[in-house]
N, C-alpha and C positions, 0 to 999 in steps of 0.2 A: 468624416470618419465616424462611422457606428460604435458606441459605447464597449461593444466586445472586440473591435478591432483594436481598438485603443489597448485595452486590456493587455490584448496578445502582444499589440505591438511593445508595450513595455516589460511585458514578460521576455519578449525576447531578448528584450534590451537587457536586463536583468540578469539573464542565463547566460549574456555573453560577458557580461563586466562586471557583475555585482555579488554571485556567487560564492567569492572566496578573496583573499587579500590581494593576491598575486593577478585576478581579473585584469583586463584591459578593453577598450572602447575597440571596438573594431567595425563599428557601423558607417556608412556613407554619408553624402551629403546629397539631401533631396532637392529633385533636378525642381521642383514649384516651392514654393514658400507657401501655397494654399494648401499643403499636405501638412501644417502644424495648424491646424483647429484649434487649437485653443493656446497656442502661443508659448509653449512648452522647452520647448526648443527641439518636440521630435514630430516628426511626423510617417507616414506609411505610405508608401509605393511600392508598387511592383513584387504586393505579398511578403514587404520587410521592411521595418522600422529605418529611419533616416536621420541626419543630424540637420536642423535648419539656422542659419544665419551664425553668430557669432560661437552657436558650439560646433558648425561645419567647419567655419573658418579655423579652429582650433586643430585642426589636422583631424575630425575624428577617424580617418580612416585607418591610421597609426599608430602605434600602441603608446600607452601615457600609464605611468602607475596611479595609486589610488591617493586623492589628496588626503591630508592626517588634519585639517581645520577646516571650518566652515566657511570663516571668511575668505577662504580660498578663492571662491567662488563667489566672486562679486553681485554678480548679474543674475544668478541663479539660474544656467543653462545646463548645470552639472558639471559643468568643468571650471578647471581652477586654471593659478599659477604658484608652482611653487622652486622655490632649488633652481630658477629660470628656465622650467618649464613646465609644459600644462600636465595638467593631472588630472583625473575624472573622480568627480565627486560620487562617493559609494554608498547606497540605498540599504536600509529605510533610512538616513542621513547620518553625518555627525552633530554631535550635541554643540549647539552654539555655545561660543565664545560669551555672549552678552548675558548669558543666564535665562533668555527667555526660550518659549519653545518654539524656534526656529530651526530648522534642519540645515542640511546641506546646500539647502539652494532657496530658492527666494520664494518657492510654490505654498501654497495653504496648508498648514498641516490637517491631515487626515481629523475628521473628530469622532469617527467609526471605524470599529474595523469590517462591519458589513459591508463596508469601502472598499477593501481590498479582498475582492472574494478572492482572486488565486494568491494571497500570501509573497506579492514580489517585491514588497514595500512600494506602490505607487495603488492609488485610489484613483475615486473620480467620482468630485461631489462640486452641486454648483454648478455643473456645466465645464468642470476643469482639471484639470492631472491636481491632488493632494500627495502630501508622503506621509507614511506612517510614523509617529513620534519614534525617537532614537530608542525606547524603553519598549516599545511594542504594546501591543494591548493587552488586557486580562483575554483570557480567553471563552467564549462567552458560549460557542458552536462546538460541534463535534459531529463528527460523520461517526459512521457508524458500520458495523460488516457482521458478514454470516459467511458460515461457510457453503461451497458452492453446491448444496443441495445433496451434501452427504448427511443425511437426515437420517434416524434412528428407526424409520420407518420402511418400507420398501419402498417408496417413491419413486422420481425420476430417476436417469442415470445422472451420476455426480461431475466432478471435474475433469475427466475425459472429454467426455462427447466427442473427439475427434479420431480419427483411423488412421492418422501420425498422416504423410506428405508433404504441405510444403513448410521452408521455414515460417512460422508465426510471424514476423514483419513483412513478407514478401508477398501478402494478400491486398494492396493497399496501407489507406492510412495515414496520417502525417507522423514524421518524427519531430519530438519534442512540443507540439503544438500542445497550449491546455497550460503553458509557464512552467515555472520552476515554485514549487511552494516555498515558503523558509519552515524551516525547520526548529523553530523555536526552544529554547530550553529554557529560558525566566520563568520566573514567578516563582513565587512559595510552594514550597514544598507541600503538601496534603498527608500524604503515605505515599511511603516506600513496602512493597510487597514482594521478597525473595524468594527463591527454595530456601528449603530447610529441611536437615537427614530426619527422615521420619524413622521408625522402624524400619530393620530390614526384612523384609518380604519380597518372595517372586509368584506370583499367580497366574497360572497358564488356562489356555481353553485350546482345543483341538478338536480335528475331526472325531474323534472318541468322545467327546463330552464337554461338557463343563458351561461357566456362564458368560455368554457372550457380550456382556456387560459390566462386568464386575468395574469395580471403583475400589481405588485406596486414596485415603486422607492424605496430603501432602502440606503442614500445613493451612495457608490459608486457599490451596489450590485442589483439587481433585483431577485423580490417575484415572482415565475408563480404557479400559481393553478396548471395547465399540466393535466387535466382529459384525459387523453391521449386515456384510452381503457374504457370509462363508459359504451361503450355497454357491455363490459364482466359482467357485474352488472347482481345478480341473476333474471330471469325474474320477472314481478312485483314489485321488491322491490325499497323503496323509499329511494333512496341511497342521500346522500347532503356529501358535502367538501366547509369548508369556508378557506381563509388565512388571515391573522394578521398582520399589524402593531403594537406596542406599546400598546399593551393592558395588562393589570396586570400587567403592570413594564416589559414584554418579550420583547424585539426588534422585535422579527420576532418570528411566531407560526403558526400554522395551525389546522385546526379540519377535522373530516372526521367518515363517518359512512356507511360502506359497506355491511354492514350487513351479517348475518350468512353464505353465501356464496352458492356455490354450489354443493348438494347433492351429496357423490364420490358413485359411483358404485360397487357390489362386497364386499362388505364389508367397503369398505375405507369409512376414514370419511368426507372427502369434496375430488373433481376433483379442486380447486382453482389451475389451475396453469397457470394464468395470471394475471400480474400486472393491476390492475384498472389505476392507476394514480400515480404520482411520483410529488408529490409540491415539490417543489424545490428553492433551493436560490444560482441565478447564478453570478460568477464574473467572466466577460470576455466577449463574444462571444455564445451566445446558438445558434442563428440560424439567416434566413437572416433578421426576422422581429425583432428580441430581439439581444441587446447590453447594458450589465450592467451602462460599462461608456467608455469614449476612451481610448485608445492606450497611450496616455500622460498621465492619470490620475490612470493609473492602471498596465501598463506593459505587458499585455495581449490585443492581442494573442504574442505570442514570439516562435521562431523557436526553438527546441529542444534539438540544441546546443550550444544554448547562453541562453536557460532558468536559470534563478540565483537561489540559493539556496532558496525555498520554508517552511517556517516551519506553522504550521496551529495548534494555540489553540484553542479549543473546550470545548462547555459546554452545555448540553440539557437534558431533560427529556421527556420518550416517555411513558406515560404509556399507556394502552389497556386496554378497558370498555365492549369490545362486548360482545355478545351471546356467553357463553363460550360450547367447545367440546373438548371430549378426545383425545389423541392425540395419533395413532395406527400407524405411521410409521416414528420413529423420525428422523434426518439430523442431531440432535445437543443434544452434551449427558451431555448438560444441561436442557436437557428435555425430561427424559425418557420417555417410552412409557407407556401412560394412565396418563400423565399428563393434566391437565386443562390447555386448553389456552383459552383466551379472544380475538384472533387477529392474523393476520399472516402480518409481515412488517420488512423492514430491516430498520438501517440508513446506509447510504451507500454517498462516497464522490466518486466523478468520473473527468475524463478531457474527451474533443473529441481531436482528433488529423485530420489535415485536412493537404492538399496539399498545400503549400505557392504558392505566386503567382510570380512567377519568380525568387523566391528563399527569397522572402520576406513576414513578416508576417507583417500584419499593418491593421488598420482600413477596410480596400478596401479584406481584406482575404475573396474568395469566399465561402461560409457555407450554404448549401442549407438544407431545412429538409422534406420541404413542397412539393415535386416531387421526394421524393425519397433520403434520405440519401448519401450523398458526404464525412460523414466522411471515413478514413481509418485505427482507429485503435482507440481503447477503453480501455481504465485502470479503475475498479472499488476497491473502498476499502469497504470493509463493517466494519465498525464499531462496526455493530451490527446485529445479525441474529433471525430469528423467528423459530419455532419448526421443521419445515415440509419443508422449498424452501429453498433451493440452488443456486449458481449462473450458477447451469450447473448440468450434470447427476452426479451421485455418481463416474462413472466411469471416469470421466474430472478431476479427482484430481491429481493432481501435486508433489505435497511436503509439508512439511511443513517446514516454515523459521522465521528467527527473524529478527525483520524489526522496525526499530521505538521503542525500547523496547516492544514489544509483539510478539508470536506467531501465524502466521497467517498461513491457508493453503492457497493454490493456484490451483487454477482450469482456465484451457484452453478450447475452447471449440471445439468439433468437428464438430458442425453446425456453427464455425463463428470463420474464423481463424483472426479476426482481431480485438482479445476479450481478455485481460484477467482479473481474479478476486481475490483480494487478501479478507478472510475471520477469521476475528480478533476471537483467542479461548478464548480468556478472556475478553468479553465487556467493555468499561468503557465509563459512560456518562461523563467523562471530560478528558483532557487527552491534548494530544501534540503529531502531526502527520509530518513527517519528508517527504513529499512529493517527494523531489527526490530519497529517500532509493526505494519507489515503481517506481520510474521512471525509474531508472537505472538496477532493478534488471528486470526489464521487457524490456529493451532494451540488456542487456546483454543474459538474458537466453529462455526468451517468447519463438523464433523463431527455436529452439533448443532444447523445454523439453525430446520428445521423446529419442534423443541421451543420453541427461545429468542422466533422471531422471524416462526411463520409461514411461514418460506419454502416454496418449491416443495422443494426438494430438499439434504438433506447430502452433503457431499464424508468421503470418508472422512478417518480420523483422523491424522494426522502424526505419525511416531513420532521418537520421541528419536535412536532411533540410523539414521535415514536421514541421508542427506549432500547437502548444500546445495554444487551443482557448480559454480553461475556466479553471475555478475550480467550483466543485459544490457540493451541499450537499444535500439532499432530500429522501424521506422516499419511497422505491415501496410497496406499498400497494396491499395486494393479499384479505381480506378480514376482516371482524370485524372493530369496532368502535375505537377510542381512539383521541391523537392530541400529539402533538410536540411540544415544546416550546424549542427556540434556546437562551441562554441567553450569548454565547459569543459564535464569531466565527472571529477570528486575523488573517490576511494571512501575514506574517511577511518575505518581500523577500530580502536576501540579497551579495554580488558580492563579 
């Protein structure tokens, strides 16, 4: 068994029983005993993790709840006895009984966490399955994102690229392949960085005027309007985007009216496959002329390998007012075809990744946007999607994985190998986002889909010492009217 089968196979293992409290073993018993290579008690057949020798015999095919002690688990096969009967011993282990640092089972403790690239609590060091200490590691790595080439420049096209068709999962792909990361929340606290009501202020730009740019201070965060592409605006139409401070009790909001869009050809019901403008609310680094706050007050930009544990609360309400039309080629089958929409927009959280400067990220990190984009590599999350766009063709799909507690697919793209997109199948306008589960799982496998998973295309490889400029959140607007209102957004970092 190959060191990444291994991997997957206990990833799977992981996402079936070790997930959550209430987990259960649901794995088979492998028909060879020479499918546990390293004596584990699991081994891989037939493209799916197995149970071998005395954890088969244990019933694993049946469900057992989770053992509450270590010594449960005598032999260290991951399963126990307890209450007179077996229980499955739950990963990264329980803290032994004897004081020492023993886990749940009888395996080596991990003594890296470069050990466990996908995050399932199970390594592989020595030639053999390790678990990760009960306490987890510092965290040492950090992946890193941009967003999908909605750049302040004219550039390529952005997170579209697609002409809506088929569902996003139905182009290939595996599901759930690539594990379950955990989602860690330990460690010390660093800073905490909230809204906070600024002034109240509303600042608009429309087709009559105004600046397509414009910023307001939010704290330690900055508001940009970012009309980025208003010439894409239907001709004639009297298209206006305002942003918000502290209006209705909202911290931060925006407004925007793009109107009915543009006529699709052939039958289709709109060609909208350019983002108009992306408002946005940046923390870090956007570009040479925008800086939310310094390097002291915020932590960012930070090099990729010393990024600290990221978690990000959220809380918004996006509704859409516009000109509604039916919707004849849907991307998302929570909106099937001949559905009424009002609007086509994602919310979408992203980082840039840029070159440090001498191996250093700091204040003085070079970040050009205005001559041409200097970033080298993009992570988008979408939170949220509209009926028709894509962050890429139908055919750029990836997989799909569980990340942060949700299902997300993943798309790469083959017009921009220094892209990728994770897209949430269950929206939630509140929720709790685990920023390095996308960071990591995109430093681990991005540069690689093609081998792991089939895909269309690899994004190149993320390196250590590039620098993670921002975090960001903002809506790509493709067409129709509506606003945003942001009423919590925590970047909570910690070592």
């Amino acid at each position: 068994m190959t060191h990444m089968n291994r991997i997957l196979a206990l990833s799977t293992f992981a996402l079936l029983s070790f997930t959550s409290h209430s987990a259960y073993a649901m794995l088979p018993a492998c028909a060879n005993p020479a499918s546990d290579s390293d004596g584990d008690g699991f081994g891989w057949e037939n493209g799916a993790s197995c149970l071998v020798g005395s954890a088969a015999s244990s019933g694993g095919g049946n469900r057992h709840p989770n053992c509450s002690a270590a010594d449960s688990d005598s032999d260290g096969d991951g399963f126990g006895w307890e209450n007179g009967a077996t229980c499955v011993a739950r990963a990264p282990g329980i803290i032994s009984n004897d004081g020492g640092n023993s886990t749940s089972n009888s395996r080596a403790t991990c003594s890296s966490s470069g050990s466990d690239p996908d995050g399932d609590g199970f390594g592989w060091e020595n030639n053999a399955t390790c678990v990760v200490p009960a306490g987890g590691f510092i965290s040492d790595d950090a992946g890193s994102s941009t967003s999908n080439g909605i750049s302040d420049d004219a550039g390529s096209s952005t997170s579209n690229g697609a002409s809506g068709g088929n569902t996003g999962g139905a182009t290939g792909g595996n599901t759930n392949n690539g594990g379950s990361f955990s989602s860690g929340s330990g460690g010390a606290v660093i800073r905490t960085t909230s809204l906070a009501n600024a002034a109240s202020e509303t600042v608009g730009v429309s087709s009559a005027g105004g600046d397509l740019y414009s910023t307001r201070k939010v704290g330690d965060f900055l508001l940009m309007q970012n009309a980025w592409r208003a010439w894409r605006a239907a001709p004639g139409f009297n298209w206006s985007q305002s942003i918000s401070t502290n209006t209705n009790g909202v911290p931060v909001s925006w407004s925007y009216d793009w109107g009915p869009g543009v006529a699709g050809a052939n039958g289709r019901a709109s060609d909208d496959y350019y983002v108009r403008s992306y408002p946005e609310l940046i923390f870090g680094i956007k570009d040479e002329f925008r800086t939310s706050a310094p390097k002291s007050a915020i932590g960012f930009p930070v090099r990729v390998d010393a990024m600290p544990t990221v978690q990000i609360d959220y809380a918004y309400d996006a509704p859409q007012y516009g000109t509604s039309r039916s919707v004849d080629a849907s991307v998302n089958t929570s909106y099937p075809n001949g559905t009424t929409i009002s609007g086509e927009r994602n919310v979408a959280v992203e980082s840039f990744l840029y070159n440090s400067v001498g191996g250093v990220c700091d204040d003085n990190l070079s970040v050009t946007r205005s001559n041409g984009s200097n970033h080298v590599y993009e992570v988008m999350v979408w939170l949220d999607s509209g009926a028709e766009r894509l962050p890429a063709s139908p055919r750029d799909y990836v997989t799909t994985i569980s990340l942060s507690g949700q299902n997300y697919k993943v798309y790469t793209k083959n017009s921009d190998n220094r892209y990728i997109a994770f897209v949430a199948e269950n929206p939630q306008t509140t929720g709790t986002v685990y920023w390095n589960d996308f960071m990591d799982w995109a430093r681990l496998y991005a540069h690689r889909v093609q081998q792991e998973f089939g895909a269309n295309a690899n994004s190149v490889q993320i390196q250590d010492s590039w620098c993670v400029a921002n975090i960001i959140i903002g809506t790509e607007i493709f067409w129709g009217a509506g606003n945003f209102d942001l009423t919590n957004w925590t970047i909570t970092q910690r070592q």
